[in-house]
Structures are given as structure tokens and as C-alpha cells.
N, C-alpha and C positions, 0 to 999 in steps of 0.2 A: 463728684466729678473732679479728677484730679485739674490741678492749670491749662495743663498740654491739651486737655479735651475742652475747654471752656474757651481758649486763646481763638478757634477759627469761630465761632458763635460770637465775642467780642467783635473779631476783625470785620464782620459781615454786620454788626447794628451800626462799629462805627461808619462803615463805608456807605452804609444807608444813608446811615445820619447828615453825612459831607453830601451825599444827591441829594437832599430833597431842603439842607438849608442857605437862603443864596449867600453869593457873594461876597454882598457889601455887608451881608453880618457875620461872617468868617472871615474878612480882612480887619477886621474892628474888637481887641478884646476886651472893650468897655463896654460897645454896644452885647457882646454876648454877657460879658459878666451882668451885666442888665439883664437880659434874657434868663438867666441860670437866676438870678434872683426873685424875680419875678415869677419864674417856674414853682423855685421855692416855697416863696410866700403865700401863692395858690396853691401845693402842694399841703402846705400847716395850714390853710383857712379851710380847706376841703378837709383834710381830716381832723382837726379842730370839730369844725362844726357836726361832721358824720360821727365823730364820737360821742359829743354833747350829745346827738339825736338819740343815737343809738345807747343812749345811757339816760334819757328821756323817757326814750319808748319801755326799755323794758323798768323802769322805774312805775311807768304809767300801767304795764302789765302785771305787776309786782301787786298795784295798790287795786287793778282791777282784777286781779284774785282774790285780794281782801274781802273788797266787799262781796264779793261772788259768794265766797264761804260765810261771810257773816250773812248775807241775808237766807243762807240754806240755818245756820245754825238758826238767828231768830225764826226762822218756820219749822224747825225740829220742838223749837221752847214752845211755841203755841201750840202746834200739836200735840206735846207732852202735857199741857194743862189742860186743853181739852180734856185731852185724854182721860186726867186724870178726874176731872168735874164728870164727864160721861161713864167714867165703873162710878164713881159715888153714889150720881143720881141711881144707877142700876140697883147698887146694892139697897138703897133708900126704899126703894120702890117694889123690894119684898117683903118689907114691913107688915105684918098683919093686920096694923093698929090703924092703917091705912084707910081699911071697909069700913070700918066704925060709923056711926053717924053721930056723933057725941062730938060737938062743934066745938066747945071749950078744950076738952081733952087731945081732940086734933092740934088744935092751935099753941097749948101750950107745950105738947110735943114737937111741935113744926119751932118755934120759937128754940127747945132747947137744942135740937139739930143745928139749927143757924148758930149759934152762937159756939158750938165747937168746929166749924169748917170756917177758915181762912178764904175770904177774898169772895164768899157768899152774901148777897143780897137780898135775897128773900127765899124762899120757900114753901110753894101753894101746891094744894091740891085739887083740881079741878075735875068735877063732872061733866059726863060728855051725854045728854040723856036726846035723842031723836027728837023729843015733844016741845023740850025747854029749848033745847042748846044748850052750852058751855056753861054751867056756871062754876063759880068757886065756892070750894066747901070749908077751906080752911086755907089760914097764909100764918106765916112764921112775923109777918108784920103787918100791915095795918089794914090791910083789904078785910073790908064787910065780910060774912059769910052770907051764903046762899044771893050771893052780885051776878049777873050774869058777865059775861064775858064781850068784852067788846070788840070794836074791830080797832080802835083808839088805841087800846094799849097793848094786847096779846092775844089780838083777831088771828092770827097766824098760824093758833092752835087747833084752829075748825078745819084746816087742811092737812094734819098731817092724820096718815094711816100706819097700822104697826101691823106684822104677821106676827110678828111674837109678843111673846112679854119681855123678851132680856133685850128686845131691839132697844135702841135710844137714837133722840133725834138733836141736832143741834141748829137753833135759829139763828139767823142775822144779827147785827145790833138794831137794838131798839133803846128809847126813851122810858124812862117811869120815876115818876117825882124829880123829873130833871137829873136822872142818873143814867149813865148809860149802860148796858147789862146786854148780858145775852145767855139766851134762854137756853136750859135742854130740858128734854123730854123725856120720861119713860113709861110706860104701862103700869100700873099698879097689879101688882102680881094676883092681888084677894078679888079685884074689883075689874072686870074688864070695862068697865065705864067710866072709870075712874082714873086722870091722868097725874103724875109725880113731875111736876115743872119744879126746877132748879135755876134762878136767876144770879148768874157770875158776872159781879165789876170788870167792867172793860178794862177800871183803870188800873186797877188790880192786875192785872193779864198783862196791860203795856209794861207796867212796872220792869216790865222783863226786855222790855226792848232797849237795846244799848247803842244807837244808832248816832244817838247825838255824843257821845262818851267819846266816840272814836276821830271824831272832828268839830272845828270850828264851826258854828252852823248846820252840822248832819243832823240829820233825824230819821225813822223807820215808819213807815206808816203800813197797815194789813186793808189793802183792798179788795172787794168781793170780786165776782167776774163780773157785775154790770155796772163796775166802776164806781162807788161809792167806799168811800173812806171808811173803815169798820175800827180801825186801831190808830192812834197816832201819838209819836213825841211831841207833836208841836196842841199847845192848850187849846186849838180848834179846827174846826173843819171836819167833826166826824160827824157820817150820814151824808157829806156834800159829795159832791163828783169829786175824784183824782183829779182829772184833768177834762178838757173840752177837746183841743186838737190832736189831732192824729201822733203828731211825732212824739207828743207829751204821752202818750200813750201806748208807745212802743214797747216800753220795758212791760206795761201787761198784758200785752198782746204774748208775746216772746214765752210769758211767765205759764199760759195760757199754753200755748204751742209745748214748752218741754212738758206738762202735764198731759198732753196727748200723745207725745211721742216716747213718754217714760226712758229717754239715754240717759240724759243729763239731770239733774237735781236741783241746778239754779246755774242763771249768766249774770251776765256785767255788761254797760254799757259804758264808757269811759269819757265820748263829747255828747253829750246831751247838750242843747242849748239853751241859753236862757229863757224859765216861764216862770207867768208871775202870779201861776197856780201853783209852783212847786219848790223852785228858787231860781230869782230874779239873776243870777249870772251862771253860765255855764259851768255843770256840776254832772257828779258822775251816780249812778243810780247799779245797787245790784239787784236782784229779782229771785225768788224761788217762790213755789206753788206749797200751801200748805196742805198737807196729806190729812183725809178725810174730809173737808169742810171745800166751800169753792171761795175760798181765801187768797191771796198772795201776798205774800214779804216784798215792800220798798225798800231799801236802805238806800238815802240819798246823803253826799255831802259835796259841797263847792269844790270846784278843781282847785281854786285857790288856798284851800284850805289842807286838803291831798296833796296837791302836788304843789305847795309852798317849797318842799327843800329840791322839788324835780326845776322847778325855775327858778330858783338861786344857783344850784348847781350850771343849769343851762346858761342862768347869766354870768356865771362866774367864767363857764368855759368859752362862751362867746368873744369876753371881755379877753380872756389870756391868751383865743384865739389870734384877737384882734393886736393884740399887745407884742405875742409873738411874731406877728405878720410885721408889725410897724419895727420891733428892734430887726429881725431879720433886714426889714429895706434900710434902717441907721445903719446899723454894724456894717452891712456888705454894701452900701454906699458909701461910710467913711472907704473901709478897704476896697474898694471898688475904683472908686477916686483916686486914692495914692499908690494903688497899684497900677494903675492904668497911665499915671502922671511917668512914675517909673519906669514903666518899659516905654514909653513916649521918650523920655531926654534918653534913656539908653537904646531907644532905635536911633535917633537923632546921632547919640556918640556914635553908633555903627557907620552911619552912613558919613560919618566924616572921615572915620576911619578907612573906609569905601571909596571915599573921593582921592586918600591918601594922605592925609592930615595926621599922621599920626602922634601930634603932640596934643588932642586933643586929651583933659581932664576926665576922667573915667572914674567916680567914686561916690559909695554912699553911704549914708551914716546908718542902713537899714542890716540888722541880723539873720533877717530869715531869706529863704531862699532868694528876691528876688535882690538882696544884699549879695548874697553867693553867687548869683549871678553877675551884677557889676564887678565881682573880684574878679568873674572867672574872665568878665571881656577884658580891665585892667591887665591880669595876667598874660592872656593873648595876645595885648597889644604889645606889652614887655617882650614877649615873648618874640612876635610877629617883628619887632623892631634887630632884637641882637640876632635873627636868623638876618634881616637883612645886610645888616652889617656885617656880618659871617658872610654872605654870599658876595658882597663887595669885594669882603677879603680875601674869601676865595677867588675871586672872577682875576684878581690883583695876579697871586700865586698861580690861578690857572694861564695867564699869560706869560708870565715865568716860566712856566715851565713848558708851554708851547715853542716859545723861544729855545730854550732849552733842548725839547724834542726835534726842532725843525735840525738843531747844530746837531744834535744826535744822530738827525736818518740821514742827512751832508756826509757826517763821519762815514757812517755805516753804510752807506751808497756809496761811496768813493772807496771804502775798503770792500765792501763786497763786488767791485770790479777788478782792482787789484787782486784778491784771491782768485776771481774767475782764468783773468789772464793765466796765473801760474796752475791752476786746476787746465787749462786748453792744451800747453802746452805741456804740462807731464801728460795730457790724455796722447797727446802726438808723440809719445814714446821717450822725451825729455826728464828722466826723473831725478837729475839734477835737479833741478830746479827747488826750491825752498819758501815758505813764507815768514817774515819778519815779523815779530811781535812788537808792538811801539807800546805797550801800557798805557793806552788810552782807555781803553776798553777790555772789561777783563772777559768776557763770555767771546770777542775777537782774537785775545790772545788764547786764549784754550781753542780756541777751533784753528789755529794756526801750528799753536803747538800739537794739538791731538793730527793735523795735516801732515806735518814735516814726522813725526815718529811711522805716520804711517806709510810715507814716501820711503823713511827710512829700509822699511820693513819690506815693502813694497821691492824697492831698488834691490837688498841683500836677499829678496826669494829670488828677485829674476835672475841675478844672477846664480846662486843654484841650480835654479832651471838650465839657465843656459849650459853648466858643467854637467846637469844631468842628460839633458841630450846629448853632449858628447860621449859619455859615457854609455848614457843606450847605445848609440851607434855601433860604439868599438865593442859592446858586450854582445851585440846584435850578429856583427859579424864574427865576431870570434865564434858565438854559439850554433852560428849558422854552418862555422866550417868544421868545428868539433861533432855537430849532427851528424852531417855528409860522412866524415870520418867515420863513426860510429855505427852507421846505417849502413857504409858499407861493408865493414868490418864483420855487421850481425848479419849483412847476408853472405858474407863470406860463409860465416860458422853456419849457418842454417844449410847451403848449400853441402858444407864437408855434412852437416849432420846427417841430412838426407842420402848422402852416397853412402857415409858408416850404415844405416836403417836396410838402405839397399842390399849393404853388404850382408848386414844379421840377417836380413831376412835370406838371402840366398844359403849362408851359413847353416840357417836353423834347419831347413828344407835338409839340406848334404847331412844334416846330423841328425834330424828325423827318419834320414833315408839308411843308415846308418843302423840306428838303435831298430828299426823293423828289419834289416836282414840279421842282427846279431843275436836279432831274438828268435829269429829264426834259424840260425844255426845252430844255438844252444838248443832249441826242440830236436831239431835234427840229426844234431852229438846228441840229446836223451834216448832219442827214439834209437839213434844205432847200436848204442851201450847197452840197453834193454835188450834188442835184440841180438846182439854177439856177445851178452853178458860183459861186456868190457867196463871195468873201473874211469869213469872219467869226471869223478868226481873233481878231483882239484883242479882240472884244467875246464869244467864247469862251471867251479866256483870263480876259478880266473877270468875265464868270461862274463859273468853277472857281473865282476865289479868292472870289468870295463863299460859295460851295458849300462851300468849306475851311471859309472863316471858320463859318459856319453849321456846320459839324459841331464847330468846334472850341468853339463857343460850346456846342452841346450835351453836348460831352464835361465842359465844366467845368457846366453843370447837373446834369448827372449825378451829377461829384463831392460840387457843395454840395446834394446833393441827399441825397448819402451821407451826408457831413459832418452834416447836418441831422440824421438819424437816430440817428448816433452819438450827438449830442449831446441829440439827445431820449430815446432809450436812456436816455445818461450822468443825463439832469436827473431820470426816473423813478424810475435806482436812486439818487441823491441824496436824494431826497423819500422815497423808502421808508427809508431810515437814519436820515433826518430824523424821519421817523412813529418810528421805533425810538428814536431817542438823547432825544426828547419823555417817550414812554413810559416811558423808565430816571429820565430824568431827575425825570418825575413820583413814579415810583415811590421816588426817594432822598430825596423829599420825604415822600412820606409813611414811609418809614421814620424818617427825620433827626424827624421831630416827634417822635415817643413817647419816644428815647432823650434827646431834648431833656427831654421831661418827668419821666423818670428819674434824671436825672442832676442837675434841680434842685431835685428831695428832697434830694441832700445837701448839709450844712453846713460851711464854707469859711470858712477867714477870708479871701482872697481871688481874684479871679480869676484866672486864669493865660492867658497872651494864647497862642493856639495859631498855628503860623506855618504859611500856606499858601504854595506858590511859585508858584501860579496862582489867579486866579480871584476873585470878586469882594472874598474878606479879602485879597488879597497887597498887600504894598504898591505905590505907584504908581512908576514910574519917574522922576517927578519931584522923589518927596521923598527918592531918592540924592541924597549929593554928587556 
């Protein structure tokens, strides 16, 4: 998110912020820089400590995975020797030499057996006969032969049943010459009445448990499911109960439950409390269930002994919590303090400054900002000082020049009436009149001098004017009487033209009338000539060209007959222009008077000769060089 999109989400926490914190801790920025530190310091002690925890806890998860998997691996390692004692016994136990009844040759093969397997205790082979009971037929060590079996030491044989031969059984722990062991079983393969017991060192078997290796104090112990010790790192307690109360007995409860629910392989308890069946301070216990037997894996060790570095750590971070909380209130209490002192004597200058004091001392020997701050009120005050002085000085000059201005608009008032006057009376036809420039004022002398050029100007057009109305008049009349002249002159000519028209046309008539009887006579001399044979040919031909002639004299009557027309047309609309250009002319006359008489209302000093290029003012062609 760019600024511009973050800037209204700001404006709106801060304006929160200012509702809902009061007054007298927003007029105070000690009491807030208290507040912001104390924010602070709870801010580092809260996570401070939620770190420690949470670098605890999974420290404490960390070491209760540990044991989780170690006590699944020591129930993998027990199983594995089981294991591996139950194919032995098996394979033992198909021995042929087994049937035999040869008591010494028994025994001294039961003997050399024992002596090649690791971690074996004895070696019997017992009969199981309906009539007798159990007894023993041979042992690899010191059992009597043909002893019956007790319930004392390996009573626990008269209860087991086999479907097979390759079945094998494995017992609890037991006791025998103060050793403790534990038995398996198999069928003797020759002899179905005959059993191949295998007795394996418990201690032998712990050997394998690593429980105490991995802590101060830990130990692994294998409990049955009706809570009796079967295996332990610690030199006693096997055969006793695990435990007595319930909670001490949770982790085989639990070990119990994932053995019926087949998810999980082994857990972890992590606050066990202290007992002083198992260890006397709170310690952490894993659990898993040993596969085939009804077994399960302890692995216990002291919290204190686990989680030694989880609480140095915790009290390391406590202490740096605590350590950063306390420099955080020193630091931002020194700074707290002298910056609070600071803007205290520099509100203090302000408001001296405020009352108007402005010789009060303004300075601090401080560099960082609220050092830049004292320069900047210093500077304002400097500042704030030569504006006033400037504004004196100017208040000084602006009276000056008030004064100044007052004699200016005096001036300019007294001459702008003066001008008015000589403006009233050229408007009343005066244009004499003039304004004087006095070089007091220079935008008064240009409006004087630009008045008087244009008075000037003014004065030598009216006069023009006034010779030009003369001149309309007299051109007026003169045109008026030259019209009259000329109009009637053109209906003179129109008049004679129309009686010449009259005349052609009576003419042309006499000479139409003419050329039809001579054409007729000329038919009339053919037709007689024809008929009296008479020659009249040349006084024929005589006739046709008078007959020409005669038409051609008619043809040109005709023309100036036309000719006449036109021109009496032409003389009529002559005379009508003439009536027209009279009537203008009259008309410029009577307008030319009144402006005449307007124009010699006003006063001149003298005429001004207005130049016409036609007409009766123009001058004469004679008086050119």
C-alpha cells in the first residue's frame, strides 16, 4: 500500500486516539511520554516473557519427543531380544536328543547349549506327565533330575497350553537363586510331553536400556499391565508395583490404551508430579507398549535435569526481559525528564514572548531536534523583532506619504476643477479657451497638453465645417439651378424628338404608301408591255431603282425614327434624374443651412479655409501655375 492509501487509515487511528485519550494527559508531554513508556516497557515485558514461553514450551516439546521415541526405541530393543531368545528356544526345541531318557547325556548337552548363548541362565527340560505333573528331566545347571516342579519357582508351567509345536510362550519375571530371569517356553518337537524352557537374565536384557545415559537421574523401567516392575535401571524395585496412585499411573494406563488403539507407537508426559515411588521432583516420563509380551517401556528423567538449559534459558530471558524494561524506564526517564524540562522553559520563553517581552533569552546548548527547535523560536523572535521595527518604519514612511498623498489629491482636486471649468465652457461653444500646464504634475500636464492639441483640432475642423456649409449652400444652389436648366433643356429635346418621331412616322406611312403604288405600276407597265409587246424595259429598270430608292429612304426613316425614340426615352430619363439630383440638391441645401447655423455659435479665433476638389469653393484652373 502506497503512502497516499495508508495516510486516511493513520488520520482515522489518530483521531481515535485524541477521543478516547483525556485531556489532562494530552495537555502534559511528560505525563504522555510516561504513558509511551510505560506502553513500552509492557510492551518488552510481554514479549519478553511470551518469547521465553514460547521458546520453553517448544524446548519442552522438543525433549518430550525425545523421550516419546526413546521409550518406543527401548520397546523395539526388548522385543528384538525377545525375539530373538523365542526363534532360539524354537529352534532348541527341535532337537531330537530332547526324547532321550539318558539323564547325564541330557544335561551335559543342556550345559554345552548354555554356554554358547549370551545372556542365558539356565536351560531345563521338563515333563509334563497327567499322573506325576511337571517334573524336570534335565537342566543345563544345577536342578536335580526327575524334581518335580513347583509352584515356588516355575509353577507357571502347568498353565501354559501349546496348538503347535513351533508355538513359544514367554513368562513374566521371576526369581531363581536370587536371579532374576524370565522364562520362554516351547514344545519339544520328539516328545509332546516334554517341554524346552529357556531361562534369559533380566539383567542381561536391561543392559539395553539407556534411560539413565540420557539424563541426570533418568532411568527406564518395563512394566507388566498389572503394574509390577519386570525391568529397571534403578538396582531395585523389580517384582514391586510401578506405582500405587492413579496419576503415578497414568503414563501405563495411556501405554495401555495406544496398545488398543494400534495409532500411535508411544507418548510422552512432560509435568508428571513428584512421587516418591518413581522420583521424588517433577519429571517427565515417555511410555510405549512392548509388541508381543503385555510389557511396557518407562523412560523417566527430572524436569530439572531435561529442561536445565529450558530454565537458564527462561531465566536468562526473564532477567533481560526485566533488565530491558528497567533501561527502557532509565533511558526514557533521563530523556523524559530533560526533554520535558525543555519544552517547559521554551513554552515559558513563548509565552513571554506572548505577553511581548521580546528581549527575553531564547537558547540551548541541546543539538538535536528540540535544540532546533530553540533556534527556530530564537530565530522568530529575531525575526518577529526586525519585522516590527520594519513595520514602525514603515508606519513612519506611510505617514509620509499620507501627508504626501493628502497634498497630492489638494493638488489634483483643485486642478481637476480648473480643467472642468475650461472643459464647461468649450462645451458651451468657447473653444478659445486653453489649459495651462504648471509642471507640478506630469500625467496633469499631458492631459492639458493632449486637451489644448485637441481643442486645437477641434477649433480648425469647426472651422472647415463652417466654410463647408458655405460652400454646400452655394453648390446647392448653383446645382439646383443648373438641374432646372438642364431638365428643362431635356424636355425641350424630348419634346422636339417626339414631334421628329411624329414626323417619321407620318413620313414612313407617305413612303410605304409610295413604294406599294410604284410596285404597282411597275406590274402594270409589265402587264402592258407584255401585252402590246412594247420594250419598257429601261424605263422599268428606272422604276425599280426608284422603288429601291424609296424603300431605302424608308428603311433609314424608320431608323431615325427609332433613333428619335431612344433618344426621347434617353431625354425623359435625363429629366427625371434631373427632377432627382434638383431635389437632393435642394434638399443639401436645406440641411447645409441649420448646420451652418450651428456651427456659428461657436467661437474661433480664426477661420479655417476647408478645400473642395470640385465645385463652386474649388479653386479655378487658372489660378495654377
Amino acid at each position: 500500500m502506497s503512502d497516499d492509501e495508508e495516510a486516511p487509515t493513520s488520520n482515522v487511528f489518530v483521531r481515535a486516539l485524541r477521543a478516547v485519550t483525556p485531556n489532562v494527559l494530552r495537555r502534559r508531554f511528560a505525563l504522555k511520554f510516561a504513558v509511551v513508556l510505560l506502553v513500552m516497557a509492557a510492551s518488552v515485558g510481554v514479549i519478553g516473557i511470551a518469547a521465553t514461553q514460547g521458546l520453553t514450551n517448544q524446548v519442552q516439546d522438543n525433549v518430550a519427543n525425545e523421550y516419546e521415541n526413546l521409550a518406543a526405541q527401548e520397546a523395539d530393543l526388548i522385543a528384538n531380544e525377545l525375539d530373538r531368545h523365542k526363534l532360539t528356544t524354537q529352534l532348541f526345541s527341535t532337537n531330537p536328543e530332547w526324547g532321550a531318557n539318558r539323564t547325564e547325556d541330557l544335561r551335559r548337552d543342556l550345559r554345552i547349549e548354555r554356554s554358547d548363548l549370551d545372556a542365558v541362565s539356565d536351560i531345563l527340560i521338563i515333563d509334563r506327565r497327567a499322573t506325576t505333573g511337571e517334573r524336570y528331566v534335565a537342566a543345563g545347571a544345577g536342578t536335580e533330575a526327575d524334581q518335580a516342579v513347583t509352584q515356588a519357582d516355575r509353577g507357571w508351567v502347568s498353565d501354559l497350553s501349546f496348538r503347535r509345536t513351533s508355538e513359544t510362550r514367554v513368562s513374566g519375571v521371576y526369581q531363581v537363586d536370587g536371579e532374576h530371569v524370565v522364562g520362554i517356553v516351547s514344545p519339544v518337537t520328539v516328545s509332546q510331553q516334554r517341554l524346552l524352557l529357556v531361562e534369559v537374565s533380566v539383567a542381561d536384557i536391561a543392559a539395553t536400556l539407556r534411560g539413565a545415559e540420557r539424563a541426570e537421574g533418568g532411568f527406564t523401567e518395563v512394566v507388566n499391565g498389572s503394574g509390577a516392575v519386570q525391568m529397571s535401571e534403578r538396582s531395585s524395585g523389580l517384582l514391586a508395583p510401578y506405582a500405587t496412585n492413579e496419576r503415578t499411573l497414568a503414563p501405563l494406563e495411556n501405554a495401555k490404551q495406544l496398545r488398543l488403539d494400534g495409532a500411535q507407537r508411544a507418548g510422552a508426559i512432560s509435568d508428571m508430579a513428584a512421587s516418591t515411588a518413581v522420583i521424588d521432583e517433577p519429571y517427565i516420563v515417555g511410555y510405549a507398549p512392548v509388541e508381543g509380551v503385555d510389557w511396557y517401556v518407562l523412560s523417566h528423567a527430572p524436569k530439572s535435569s531435561v529442561f536445565g538449559l529450558v530454565q537458564t534459558v527462561s531465566n536468562w530471558g526473564t532477567i533481560a526481559t526485566v533488565a530491558g524494561v528497567l533501561l527502557i524506564a532509565l533511558v526514557g526517564a533521563t530523556l523524559g525528564v530533560s526533554t520535558s524540562r525543555s519544552i517547559n522553559r521554551l513554552r515559558d520563553r513563548a509565552e513571554a514572548m506572548e505577553s511581548g517581552n521580546l528581549d527575553v533569552t531564547i537558547h540551548s546548548n541541546r543539538i538535536d531536534d528540540i535544540g532546533r527547535l530553540y533556534d527556530s523560536f530564537e530565530n522568530m523572535r529575531d525575526a518577529l523583532t526586525r519585522q516590527i521595527q520594519e513595520a514602525e518604519q514603515a508606519q513612519k514612511e506611510a505617514e509620509v506619504s499620507r501627508a504626501e498623498a493628502m497634498e497630492l489629491s489638494n493638488y489634483l482636486q483643485d486642478k481637476a476643477e480648473e480643467y472642468s471649468a475650461i472643459m464647461q465652457r468649450c462645451s458651451k461653444g468657447d473653444l478659445t479657451q486653453r489649459m495651462e500646464p504648471d509642471g507640478e504634475n506630469e500625467a496633469m500636464d499631458r492631459i492639458a497638453e493632449d486637451f489644448n492639441g485637441m481643442i486645437d483640432e477641434l477649433e480648425k475642423t469647426t472651422g472647415q465645417l463652417k466654410r463647408f456649409a458655405e460652400e454646400v449652400n452655394d453648390a446647392g444652389d448653383v446645382v439646383q439651378q443648373s438641374a432646372e436648366s438642364v431638365r428643362d433643356a431635356s424636355e425641350q429635346v424630348a419634346d422636339s424628338v417626339q414631334k421628329i418621331s411624329d414626323d417619321a412616322h407620318e413620313e414612313m406611312d407617305r413612303l410605304d404608301t409610295l413604294s406599294e403604288t410604284m410596285d404597282e405600276t411597275i406590274q402594270q407597265l409589265e402587264t402592258v408591255a407584255d401585252d402590246n409587246d412594247i420594250d419598257v424595259t429601261a424605263q422599268l429598270a428606272a422604276l425599280r431603282d426608284v422603288a429601291e430608292t424609296v424603300n431605302d429612304i424608308a428603311e433609314l426613316t424608320e431608323q431615325t425614327m427609332a433613333e428619335a425614340e431612344t433618344v426621347a426615352g434617353a431625354a425623359e430619363e435625363q429629366a427625371a434624374e434631373l427632377s432627382e439630383v434638383s431635389q437632393q440638391a435642394e434638399d443639401l441645401t436645406r440641411y447645409a443651412r441649420p448646420l451652418g447655423d450651428v456651427l456659428g455659435s461657436f467661437e474661433t479665433e480664426a477661420e479655417h479655409e476647408f478645400y473642395f476638389p470640385t465645385g463652386p469653393g474649388s479653386p479655378s484652373t487658372e489660378e495654377e501655375p
